[in-house]
C-alpha positions in Angstrom: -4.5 -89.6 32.4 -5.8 -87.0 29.7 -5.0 -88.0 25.7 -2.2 -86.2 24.4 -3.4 -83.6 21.7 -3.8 -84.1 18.3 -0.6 -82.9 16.7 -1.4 -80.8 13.3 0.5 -79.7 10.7 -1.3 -76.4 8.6 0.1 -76.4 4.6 -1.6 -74.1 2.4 -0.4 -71.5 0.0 -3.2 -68.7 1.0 -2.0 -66.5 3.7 -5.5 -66.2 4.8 -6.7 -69.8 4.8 -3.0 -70.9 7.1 -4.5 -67.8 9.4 -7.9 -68.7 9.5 -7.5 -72.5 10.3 -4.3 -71.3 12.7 -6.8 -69.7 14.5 -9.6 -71.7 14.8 -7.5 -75.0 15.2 -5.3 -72.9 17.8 -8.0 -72.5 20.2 -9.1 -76.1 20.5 -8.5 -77.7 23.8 -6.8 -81.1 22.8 -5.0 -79.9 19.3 -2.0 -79.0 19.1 -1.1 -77.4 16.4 3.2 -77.9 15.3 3.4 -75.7 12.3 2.1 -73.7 9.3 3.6 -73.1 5.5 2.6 -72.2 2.1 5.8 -74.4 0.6 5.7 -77.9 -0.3 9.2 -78.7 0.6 8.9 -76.9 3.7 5.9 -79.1 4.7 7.4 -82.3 4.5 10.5 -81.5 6.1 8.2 -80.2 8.8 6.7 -83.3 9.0 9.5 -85.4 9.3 10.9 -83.0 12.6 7.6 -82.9 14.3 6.0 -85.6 13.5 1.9 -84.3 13.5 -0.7 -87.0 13.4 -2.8 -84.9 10.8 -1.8 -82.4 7.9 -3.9 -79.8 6.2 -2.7 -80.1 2.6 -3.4 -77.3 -0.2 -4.1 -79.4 -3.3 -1.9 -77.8 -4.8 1.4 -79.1 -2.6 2.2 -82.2 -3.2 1.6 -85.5 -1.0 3.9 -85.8 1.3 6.1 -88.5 -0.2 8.0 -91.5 1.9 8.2 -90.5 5.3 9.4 -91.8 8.6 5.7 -91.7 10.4 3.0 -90.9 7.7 0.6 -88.9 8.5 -3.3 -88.9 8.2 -3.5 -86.2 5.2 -7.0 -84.1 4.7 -6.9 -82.9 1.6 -7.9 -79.0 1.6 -10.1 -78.0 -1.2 -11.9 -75.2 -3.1 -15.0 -75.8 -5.2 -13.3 -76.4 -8.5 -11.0 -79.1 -7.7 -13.2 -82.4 -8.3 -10.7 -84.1 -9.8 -7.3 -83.2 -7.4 -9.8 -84.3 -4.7 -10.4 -87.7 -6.7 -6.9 -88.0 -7.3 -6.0 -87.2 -3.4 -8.6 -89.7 -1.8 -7.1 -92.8 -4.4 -3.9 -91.6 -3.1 -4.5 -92.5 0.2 -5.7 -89.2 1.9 -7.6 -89.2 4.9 -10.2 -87.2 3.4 -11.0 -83.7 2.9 -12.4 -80.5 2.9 -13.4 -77.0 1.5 -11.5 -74.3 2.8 -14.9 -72.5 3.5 -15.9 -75.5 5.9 -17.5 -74.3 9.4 -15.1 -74.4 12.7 -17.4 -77.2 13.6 -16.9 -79.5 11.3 -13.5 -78.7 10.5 -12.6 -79.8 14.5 -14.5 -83.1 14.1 -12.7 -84.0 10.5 -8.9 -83.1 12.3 -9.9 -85.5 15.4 -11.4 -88.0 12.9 -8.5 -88.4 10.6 -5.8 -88.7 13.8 -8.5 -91.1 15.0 -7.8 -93.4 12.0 -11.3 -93.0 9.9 -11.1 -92.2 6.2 -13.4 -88.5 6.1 -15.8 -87.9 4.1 -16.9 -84.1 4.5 -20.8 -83.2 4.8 -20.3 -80.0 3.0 -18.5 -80.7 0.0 -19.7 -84.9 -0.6 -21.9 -83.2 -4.0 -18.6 -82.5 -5.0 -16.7 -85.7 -5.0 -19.8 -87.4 -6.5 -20.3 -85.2 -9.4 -15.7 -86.2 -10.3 -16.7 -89.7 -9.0 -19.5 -89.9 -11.9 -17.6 -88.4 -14.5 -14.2 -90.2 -13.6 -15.2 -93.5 -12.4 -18.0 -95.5 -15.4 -21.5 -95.5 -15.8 -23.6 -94.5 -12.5 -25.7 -97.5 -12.6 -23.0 -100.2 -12.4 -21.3 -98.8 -9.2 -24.9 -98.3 -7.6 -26.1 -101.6 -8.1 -23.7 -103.1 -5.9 -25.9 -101.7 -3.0 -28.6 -103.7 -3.5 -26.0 -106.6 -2.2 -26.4 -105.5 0.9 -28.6 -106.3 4.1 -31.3 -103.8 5.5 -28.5 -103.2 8.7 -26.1 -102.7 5.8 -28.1 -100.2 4.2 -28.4 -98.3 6.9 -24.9 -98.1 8.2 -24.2 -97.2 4.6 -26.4 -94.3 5.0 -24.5 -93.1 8.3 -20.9 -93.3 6.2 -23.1 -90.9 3.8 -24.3 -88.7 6.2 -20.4 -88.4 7.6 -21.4 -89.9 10.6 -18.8 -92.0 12.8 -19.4 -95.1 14.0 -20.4 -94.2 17.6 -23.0 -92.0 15.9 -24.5 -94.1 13.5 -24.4 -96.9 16.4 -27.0 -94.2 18.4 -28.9 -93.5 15.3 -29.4 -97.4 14.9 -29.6 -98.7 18.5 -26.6 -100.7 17.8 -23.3 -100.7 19.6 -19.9 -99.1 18.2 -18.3 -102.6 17.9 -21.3 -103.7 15.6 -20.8 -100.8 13.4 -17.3 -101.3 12.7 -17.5 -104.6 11.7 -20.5 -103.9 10.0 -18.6 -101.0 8.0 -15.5 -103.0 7.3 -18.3 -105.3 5.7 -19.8 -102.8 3.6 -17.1 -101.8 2.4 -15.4 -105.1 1.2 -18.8 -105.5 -0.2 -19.1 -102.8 -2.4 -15.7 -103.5 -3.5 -14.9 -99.8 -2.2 -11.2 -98.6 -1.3 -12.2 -97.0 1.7 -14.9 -96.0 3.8 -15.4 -92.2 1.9 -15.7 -94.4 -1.5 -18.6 -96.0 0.1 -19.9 -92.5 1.0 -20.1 -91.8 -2.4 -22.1 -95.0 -3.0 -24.6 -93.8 -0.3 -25.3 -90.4 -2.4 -25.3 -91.7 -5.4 -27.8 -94.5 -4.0 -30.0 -91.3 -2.2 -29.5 -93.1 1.0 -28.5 -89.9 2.7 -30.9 -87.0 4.5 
């Protein structure tokens, strides 16, 4: 029996970013997508009547607040909003992305998110370091916690860097997907991270990733 589809809510205040993401997301065998808006308040009572397993939020709207079946929320972002995206990911989003990512990789961070995994996005990671470094203490204190790690650890670490998910980095490294996930859940507790995209930011600033 086939997965049900991915249900996704669209909220952004562009006209043109709602219809560009309506229409790349709409012709995706296995998303569903439940609804579009520009309006905060619209968004969440959205939310609460259909019930999506991801949301597209404009940085501009506000979090969803308390709601019956929170969503994974991907933060949608354009190049100048380091810090909303800093704030967003220690709220508890999902992850996120620039509004000019490719169809490609926009897919694979919807399915991600639904899937459970915190997101880091390929495309705009340079971003998120360069707040993380201004916002978050002196470079070398955070980076030295990755020399606490094993050689397996290091690598993995480099995977979460490279936005790779754990079935991928478990083909990069011969290793099977159970192993990675316990192995992640272990870098990340010890880094001291609050998620896995924290550690992801660990991994640049470290120049583990390609």
């Amino acid at each position: 029996m086939p997965a049900p589809p991915v249900r996704v809510l669209v909220a952004d205040r562009d006209p043109a970013v709602r219809g560009r993401l309506l229409s790349v997301l709409g012709a995706v065998d296995g998303i569903d997508v439940v609804g579009a808006t520009g309006d905060a308040t619209a968004a969440e009572v959205t939310t609460r009547r259909r019930r999506p397993d991801v949301v597209l939020l404009d940085l501009r709207l506000r979090t969803p607040g308390s709601l019956p079946r929170r969503p994974a929320v991907v933060a949608l972002a354009a190049f100048d909003s380091d810090a909303g995206i800093l704030r967003a990911l220690r709220d508890g989003a999902a992850g996120y992305l620039l509004r000019s990512a490719r169809r490609s990789e926009l897919v694979k961070v919807v399915l991600l998110a639904a899937d459970g995994h915190v997101v880091l996005s390929a495309a705009a990671s340079r971003r998120w370091v360069s707040a993380a470094t201004r916002l978050s203490g002196p470079r070398d204190e955070r980076t030295a916690r990755v020399d606490l790690l094993s050689d397996r650890e290091t690598a993995v670490l480099a995977g979460i860097g490279d936005a790779l998910t754990n079935a991928e980095i478990g083909l990069r490294l011969g290793l099977p997907e159970p192993v990675v996930r316990d192995c992640v859940a272990r870098v990340v507790r010890k880094l001291g991270c609050a998620h896995r995209t924290e550690a992801g930011v660990l991994a640049y600033e470290s120049g583990l990733c390609r």
